[in-house]
N, CA, C and O atoms as a printed pandas DataFrame, in Angstrom:
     atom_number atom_name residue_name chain_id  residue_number  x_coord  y_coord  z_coord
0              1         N          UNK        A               1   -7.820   -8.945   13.393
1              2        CA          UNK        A               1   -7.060   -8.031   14.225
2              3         C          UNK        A               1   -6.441   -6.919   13.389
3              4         O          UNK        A               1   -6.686   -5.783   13.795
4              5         N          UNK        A               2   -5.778   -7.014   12.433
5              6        CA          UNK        A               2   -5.401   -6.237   11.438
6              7         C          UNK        A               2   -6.058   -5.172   10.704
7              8         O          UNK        A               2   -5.684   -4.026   10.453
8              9         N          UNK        A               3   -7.901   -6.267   10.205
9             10        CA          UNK        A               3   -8.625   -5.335    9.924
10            11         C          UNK        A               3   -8.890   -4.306   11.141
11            12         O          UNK        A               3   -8.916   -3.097   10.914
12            13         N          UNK        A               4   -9.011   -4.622   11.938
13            14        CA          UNK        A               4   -9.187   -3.486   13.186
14            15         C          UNK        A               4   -8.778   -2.573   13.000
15            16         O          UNK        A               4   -9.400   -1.590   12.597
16            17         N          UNK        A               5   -7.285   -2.653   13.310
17            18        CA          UNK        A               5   -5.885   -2.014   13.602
18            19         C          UNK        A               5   -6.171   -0.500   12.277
19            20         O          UNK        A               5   -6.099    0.728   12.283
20            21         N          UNK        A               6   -6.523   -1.651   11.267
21            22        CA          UNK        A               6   -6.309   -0.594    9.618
22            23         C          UNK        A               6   -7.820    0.530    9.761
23            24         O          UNK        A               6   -7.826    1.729    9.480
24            25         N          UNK        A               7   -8.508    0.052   10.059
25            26        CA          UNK        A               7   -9.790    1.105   10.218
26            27         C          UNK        A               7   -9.623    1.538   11.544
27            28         O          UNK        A               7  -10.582    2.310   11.554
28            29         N          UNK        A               8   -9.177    1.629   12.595
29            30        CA          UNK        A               8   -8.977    2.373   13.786
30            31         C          UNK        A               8   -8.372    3.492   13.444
31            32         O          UNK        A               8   -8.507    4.551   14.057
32            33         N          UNK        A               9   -7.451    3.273   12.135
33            34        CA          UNK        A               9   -6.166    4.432   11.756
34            35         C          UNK        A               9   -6.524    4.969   10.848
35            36         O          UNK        A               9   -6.146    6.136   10.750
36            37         N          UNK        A              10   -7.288    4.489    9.899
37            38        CA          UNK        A              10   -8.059    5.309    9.122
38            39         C          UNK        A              10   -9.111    6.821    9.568
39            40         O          UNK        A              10   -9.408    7.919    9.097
40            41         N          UNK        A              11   -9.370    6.001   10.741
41            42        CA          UNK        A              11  -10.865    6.920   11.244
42            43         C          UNK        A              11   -9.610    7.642   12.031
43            44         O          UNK        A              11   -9.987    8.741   12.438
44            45         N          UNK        A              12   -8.458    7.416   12.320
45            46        CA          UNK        A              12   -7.717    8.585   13.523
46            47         C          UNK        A              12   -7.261    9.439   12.378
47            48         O          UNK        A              12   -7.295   10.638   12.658
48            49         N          UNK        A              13   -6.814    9.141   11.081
49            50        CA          UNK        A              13   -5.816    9.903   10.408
50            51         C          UNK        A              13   -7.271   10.544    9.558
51            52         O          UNK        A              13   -6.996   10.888    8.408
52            53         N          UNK        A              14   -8.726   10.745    9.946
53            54        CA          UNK        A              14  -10.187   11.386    9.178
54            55         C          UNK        A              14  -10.194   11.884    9.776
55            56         O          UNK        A              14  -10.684   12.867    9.219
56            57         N          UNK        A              15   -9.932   12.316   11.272
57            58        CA          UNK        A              15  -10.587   12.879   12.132
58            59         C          UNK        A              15   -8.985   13.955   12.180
59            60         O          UNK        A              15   -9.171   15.135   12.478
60            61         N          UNK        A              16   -7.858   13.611   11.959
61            62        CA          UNK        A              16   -6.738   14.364   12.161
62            63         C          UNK        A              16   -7.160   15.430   10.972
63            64         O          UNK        A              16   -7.355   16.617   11.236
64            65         N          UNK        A              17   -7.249   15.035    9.992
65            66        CA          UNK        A              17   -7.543   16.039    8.279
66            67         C          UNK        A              17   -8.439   16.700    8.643
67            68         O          UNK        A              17   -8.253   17.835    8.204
68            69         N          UNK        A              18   -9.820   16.621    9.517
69            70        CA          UNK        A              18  -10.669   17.148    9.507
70            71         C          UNK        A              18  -10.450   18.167   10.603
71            72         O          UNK        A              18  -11.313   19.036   10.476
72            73         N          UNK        A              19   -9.895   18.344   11.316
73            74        CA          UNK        A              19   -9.219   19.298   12.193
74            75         C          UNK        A              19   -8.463   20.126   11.978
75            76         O          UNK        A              19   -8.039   20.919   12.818
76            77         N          UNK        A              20   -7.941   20.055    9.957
77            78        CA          UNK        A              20   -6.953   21.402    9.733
78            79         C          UNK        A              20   -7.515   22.501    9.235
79            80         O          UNK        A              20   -8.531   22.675    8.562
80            81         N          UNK        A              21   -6.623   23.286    9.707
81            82        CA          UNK        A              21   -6.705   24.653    9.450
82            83         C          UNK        A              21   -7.190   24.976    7.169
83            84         O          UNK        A              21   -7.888   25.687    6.446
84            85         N          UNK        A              22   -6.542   24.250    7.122
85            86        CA          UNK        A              22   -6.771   23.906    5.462
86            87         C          UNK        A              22   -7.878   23.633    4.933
87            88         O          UNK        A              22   -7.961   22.415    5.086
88            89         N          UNK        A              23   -8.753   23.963    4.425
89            90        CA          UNK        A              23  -10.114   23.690    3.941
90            91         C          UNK        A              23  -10.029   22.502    2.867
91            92         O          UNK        A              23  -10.815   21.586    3.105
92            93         N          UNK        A              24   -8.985   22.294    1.389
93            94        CA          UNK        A              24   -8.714   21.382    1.200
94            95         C          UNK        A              24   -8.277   20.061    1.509
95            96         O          UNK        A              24   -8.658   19.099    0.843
96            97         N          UNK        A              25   -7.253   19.923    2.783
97            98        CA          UNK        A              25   -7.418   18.766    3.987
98            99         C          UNK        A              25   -8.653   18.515    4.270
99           100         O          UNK        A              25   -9.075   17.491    3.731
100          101         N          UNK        A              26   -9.345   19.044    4.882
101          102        CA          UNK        A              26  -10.385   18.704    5.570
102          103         C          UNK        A              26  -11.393   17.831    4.614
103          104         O          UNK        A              26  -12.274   17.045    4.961
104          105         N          UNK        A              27  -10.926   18.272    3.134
105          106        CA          UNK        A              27  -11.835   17.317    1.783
106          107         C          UNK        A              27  -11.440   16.337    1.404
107          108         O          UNK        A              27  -11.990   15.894    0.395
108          109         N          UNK        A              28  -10.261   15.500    2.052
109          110        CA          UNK        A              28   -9.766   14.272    1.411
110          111         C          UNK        A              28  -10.483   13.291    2.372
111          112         O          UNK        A              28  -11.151   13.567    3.368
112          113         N          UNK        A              29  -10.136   11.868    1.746
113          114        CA          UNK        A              29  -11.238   10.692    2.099
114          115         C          UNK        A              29   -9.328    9.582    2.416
115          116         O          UNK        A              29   -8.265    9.426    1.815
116          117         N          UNK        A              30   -9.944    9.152    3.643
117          118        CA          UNK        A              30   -9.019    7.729    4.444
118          119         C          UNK        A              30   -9.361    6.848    4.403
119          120         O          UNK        A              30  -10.203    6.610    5.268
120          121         N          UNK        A              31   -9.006    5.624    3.376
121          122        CA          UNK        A              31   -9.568    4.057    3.176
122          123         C          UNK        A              31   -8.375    3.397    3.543
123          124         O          UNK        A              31   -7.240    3.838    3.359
124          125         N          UNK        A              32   -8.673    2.339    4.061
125          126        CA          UNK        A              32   -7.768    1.261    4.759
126          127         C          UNK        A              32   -7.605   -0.027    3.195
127          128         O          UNK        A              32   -8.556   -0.694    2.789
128          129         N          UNK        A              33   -6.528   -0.060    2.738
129          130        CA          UNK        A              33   -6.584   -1.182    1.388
130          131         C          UNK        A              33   -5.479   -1.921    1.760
131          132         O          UNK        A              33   -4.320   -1.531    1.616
132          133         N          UNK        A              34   -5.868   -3.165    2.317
133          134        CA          UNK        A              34   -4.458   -4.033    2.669
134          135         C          UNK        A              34   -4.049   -3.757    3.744
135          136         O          UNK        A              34   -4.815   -3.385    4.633
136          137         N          UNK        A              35   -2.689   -3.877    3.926
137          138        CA          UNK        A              35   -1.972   -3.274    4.715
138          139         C          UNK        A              35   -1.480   -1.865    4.590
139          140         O          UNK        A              35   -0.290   -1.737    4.878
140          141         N          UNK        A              36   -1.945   -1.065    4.324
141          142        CA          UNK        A              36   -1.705    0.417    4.547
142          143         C          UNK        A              36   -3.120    1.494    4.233
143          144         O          UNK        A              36   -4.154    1.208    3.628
144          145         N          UNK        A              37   -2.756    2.707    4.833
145          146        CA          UNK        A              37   -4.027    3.617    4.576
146          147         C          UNK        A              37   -3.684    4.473    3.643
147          148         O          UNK        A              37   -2.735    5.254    3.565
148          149         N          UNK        A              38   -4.847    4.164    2.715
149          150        CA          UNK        A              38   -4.598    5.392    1.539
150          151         C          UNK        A              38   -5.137    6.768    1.990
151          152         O          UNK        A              38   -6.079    6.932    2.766
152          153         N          UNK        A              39   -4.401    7.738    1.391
153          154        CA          UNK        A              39   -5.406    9.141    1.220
154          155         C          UNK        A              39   -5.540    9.468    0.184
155          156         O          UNK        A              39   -4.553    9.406   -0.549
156          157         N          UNK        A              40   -6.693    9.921   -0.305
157          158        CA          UNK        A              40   -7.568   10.164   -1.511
158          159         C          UNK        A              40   -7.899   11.352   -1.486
159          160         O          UNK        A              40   -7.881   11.932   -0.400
160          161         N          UNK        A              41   -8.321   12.096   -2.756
161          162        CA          UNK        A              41   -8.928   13.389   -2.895
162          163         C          UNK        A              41   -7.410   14.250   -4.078
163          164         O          UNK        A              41   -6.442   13.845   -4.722
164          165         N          UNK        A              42   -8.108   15.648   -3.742
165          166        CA          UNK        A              42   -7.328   16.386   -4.909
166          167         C          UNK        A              42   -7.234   17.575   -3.866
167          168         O          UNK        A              42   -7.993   17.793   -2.922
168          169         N          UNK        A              43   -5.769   18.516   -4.389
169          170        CA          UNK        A              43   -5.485   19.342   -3.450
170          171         C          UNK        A              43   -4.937   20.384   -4.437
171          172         O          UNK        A              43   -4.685   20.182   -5.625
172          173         N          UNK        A              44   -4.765   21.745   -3.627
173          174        CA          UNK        A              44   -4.500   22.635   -4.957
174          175         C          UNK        A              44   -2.694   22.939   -5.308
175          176         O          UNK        A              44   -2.214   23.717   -6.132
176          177         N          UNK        A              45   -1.954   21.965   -4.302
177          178        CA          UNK        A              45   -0.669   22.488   -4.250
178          179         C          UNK        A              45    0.015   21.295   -3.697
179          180         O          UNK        A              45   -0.568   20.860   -2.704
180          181         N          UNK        A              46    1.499   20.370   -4.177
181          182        CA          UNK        A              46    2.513   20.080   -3.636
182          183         C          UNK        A              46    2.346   20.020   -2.341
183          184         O          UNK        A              46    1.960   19.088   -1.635
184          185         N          UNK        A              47    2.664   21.072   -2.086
185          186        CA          UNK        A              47    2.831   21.462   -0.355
186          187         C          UNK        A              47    1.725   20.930    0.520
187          188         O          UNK        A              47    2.037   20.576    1.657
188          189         N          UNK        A              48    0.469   20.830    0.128
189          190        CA          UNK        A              48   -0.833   20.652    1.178
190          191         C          UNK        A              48   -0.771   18.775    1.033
191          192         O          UNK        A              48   -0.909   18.030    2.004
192          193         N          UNK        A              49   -0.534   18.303   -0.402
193          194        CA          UNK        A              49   -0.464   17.041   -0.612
194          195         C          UNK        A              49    0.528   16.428    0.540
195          196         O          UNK        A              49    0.148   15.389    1.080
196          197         N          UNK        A              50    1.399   16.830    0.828
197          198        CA          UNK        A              50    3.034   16.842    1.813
198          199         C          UNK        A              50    2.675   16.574    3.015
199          200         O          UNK        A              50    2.889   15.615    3.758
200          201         N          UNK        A              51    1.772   18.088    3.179
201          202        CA          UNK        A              51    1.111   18.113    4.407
202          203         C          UNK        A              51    0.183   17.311    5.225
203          204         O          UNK        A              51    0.068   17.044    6.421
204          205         N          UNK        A              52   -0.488   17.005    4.040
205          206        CA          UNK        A              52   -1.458   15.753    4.849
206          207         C          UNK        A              52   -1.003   14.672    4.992
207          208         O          UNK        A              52   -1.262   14.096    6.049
208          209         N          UNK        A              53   -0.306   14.116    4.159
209          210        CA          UNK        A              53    0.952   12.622    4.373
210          211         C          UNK        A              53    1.253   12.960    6.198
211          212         O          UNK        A              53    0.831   12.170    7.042
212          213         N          UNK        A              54    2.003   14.193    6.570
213          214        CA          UNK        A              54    2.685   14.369    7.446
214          215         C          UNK        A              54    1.826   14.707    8.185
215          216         O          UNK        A              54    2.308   14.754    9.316
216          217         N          UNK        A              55    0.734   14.992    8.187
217          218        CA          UNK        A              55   -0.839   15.102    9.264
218          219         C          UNK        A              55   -0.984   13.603    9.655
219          220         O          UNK        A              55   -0.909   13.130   10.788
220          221         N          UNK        A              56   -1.169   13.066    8.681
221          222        CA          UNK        A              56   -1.786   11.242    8.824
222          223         C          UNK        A              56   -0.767   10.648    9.472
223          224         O          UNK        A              56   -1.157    9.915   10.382
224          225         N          UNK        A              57    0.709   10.717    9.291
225          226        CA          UNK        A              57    1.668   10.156    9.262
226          227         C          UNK        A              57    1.784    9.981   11.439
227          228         O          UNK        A              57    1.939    8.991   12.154
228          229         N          UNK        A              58    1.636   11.252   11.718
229          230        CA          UNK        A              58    1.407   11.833   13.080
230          231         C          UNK        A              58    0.523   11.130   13.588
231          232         O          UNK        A              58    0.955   10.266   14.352
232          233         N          UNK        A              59   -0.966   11.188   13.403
233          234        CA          UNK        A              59   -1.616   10.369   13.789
234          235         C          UNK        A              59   -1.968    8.945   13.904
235          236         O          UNK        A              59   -2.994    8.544   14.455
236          237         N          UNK        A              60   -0.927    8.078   13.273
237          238        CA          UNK        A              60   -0.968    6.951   13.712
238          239         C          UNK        A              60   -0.192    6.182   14.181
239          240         O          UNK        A              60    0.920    6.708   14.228
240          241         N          UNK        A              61   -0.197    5.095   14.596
241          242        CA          UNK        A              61    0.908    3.836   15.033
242          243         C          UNK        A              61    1.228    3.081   14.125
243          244         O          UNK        A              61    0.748    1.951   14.042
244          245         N          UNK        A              62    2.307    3.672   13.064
245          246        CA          UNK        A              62    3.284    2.813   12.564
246          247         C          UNK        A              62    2.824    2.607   11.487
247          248         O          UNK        A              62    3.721    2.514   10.649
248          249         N          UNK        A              63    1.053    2.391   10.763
249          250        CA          UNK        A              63    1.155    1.969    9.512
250          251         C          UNK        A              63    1.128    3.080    8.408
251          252         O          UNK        A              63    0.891    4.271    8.208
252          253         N          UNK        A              64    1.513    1.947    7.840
253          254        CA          UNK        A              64    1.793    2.204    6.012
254          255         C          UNK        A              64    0.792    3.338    5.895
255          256         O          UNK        A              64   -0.302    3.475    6.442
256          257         N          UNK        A              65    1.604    4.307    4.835
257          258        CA          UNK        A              65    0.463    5.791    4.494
258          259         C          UNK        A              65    0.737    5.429    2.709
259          260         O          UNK        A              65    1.829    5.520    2.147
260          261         N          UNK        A              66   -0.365    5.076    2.162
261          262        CA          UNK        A              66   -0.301    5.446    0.669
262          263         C          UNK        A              66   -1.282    6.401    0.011
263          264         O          UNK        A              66   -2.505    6.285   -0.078
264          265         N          UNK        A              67   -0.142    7.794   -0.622
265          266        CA          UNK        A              67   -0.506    8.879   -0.559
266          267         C          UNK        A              67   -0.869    8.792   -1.977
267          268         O          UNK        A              67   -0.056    8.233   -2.713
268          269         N          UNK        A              68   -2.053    9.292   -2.530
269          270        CA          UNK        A              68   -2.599    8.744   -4.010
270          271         C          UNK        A              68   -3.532   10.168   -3.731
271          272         O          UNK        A              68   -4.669   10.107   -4.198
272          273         N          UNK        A              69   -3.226   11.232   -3.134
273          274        CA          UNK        A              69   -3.812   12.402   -3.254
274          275         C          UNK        A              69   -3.330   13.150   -4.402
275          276         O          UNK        A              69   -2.130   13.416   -4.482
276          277         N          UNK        A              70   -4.341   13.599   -5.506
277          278        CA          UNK        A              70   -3.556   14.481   -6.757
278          279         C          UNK        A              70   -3.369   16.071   -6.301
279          280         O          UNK        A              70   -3.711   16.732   -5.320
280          281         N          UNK        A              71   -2.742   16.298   -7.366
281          282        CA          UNK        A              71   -2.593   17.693   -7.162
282          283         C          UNK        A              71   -3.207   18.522   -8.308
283          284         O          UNK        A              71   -2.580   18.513   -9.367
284          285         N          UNK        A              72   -4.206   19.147   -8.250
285          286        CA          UNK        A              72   -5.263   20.024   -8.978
286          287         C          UNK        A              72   -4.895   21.450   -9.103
287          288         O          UNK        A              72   -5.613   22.284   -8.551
288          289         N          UNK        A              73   -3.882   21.806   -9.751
289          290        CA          UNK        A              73   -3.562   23.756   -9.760
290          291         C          UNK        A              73   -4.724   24.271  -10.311
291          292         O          UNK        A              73   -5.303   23.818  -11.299
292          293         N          UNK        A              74   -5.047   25.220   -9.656
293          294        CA          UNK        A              74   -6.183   26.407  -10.166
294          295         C          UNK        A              74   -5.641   27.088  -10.526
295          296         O          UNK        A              74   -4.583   27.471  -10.026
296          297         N          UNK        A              75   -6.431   27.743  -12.091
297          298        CA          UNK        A              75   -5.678   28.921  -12.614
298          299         C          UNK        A              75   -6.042   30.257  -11.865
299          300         O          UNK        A              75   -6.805   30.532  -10.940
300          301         N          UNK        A              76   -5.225   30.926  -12.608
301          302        CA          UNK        A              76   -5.368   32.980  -11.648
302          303         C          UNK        A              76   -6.306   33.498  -11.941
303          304         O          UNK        A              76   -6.587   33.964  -13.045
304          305         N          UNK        A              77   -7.207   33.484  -10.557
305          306        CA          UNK        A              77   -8.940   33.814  -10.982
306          307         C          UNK        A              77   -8.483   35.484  -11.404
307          308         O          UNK        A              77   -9.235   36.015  -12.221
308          309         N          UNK        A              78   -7.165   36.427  -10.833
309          310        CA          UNK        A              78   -7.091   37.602  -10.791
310          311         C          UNK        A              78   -7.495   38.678  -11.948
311          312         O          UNK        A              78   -7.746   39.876  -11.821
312          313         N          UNK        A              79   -7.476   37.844  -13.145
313          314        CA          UNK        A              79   -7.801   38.173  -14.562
314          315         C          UNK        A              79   -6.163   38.928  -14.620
315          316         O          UNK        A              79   -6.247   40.045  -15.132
316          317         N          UNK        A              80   -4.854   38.592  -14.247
317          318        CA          UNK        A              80   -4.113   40.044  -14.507
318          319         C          UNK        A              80   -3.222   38.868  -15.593
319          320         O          UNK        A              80   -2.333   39.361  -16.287
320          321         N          UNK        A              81   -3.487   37.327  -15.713
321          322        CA          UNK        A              81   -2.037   36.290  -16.428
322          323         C          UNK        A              81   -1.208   36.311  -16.354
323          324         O          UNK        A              81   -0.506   35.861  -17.260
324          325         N          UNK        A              82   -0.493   37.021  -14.853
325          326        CA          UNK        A              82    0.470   36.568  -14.536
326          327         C          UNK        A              82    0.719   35.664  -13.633
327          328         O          UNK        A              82    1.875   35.293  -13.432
C-alpha cells in the first residue's frame, strides 16, 4: 500500500516539473526511496532548486520531499567577467 502511495506521488510530483515554465525543472528525475520522494538532477540557481521542492511539495498528499537536487552555476557566457 505504501509502495503505491510512494510511486503514485512520484509520477504526480514528474508530471508537476514537467509542466514548468522552467526548462531546468522540467530536467529533474522523481524516485520514491523509502518513505519519501527524492528529487534528483542539477539546476542552475538556489532559487529553481526552492522552486521545485515547492512545485513537488504542492503536488502531493503529505509525503516526505527529499530534495538532493544540486546546484550547477554557469559561468558568464557574455565574455564581459563581470
Amino acid at each position: 500500500m505504501a509502495e503505491t502511495f510512494l510511486t503514485d506521488c512520484a509520477d504526480r510530483a514528474q508530471t508537476a516539473l514537467a509542466q514548468s515554465a522552467i526548462f531546468d525543472l522540467r530536467r529533474l528525475s522523481v524516485q520514491h526511496d523509502g518513505e519519501a520522494v527524492v528529487l534528483c538532477g542539477n539546476v542552475g540557481s538556489f532559487y529553481h532548486k526552492q522552486l521545485a521542492q515547492e512545485i513537488v511539495r504542492g503536488a502531493l498528499d503529505g509525503a516526505e520531499v527529499v530534495n538532493e537536487i544540486n546546484v550547477v552555476y554557469r559561468g558568464d557566457d557574455s565574455g564581459l567577467g563581470w
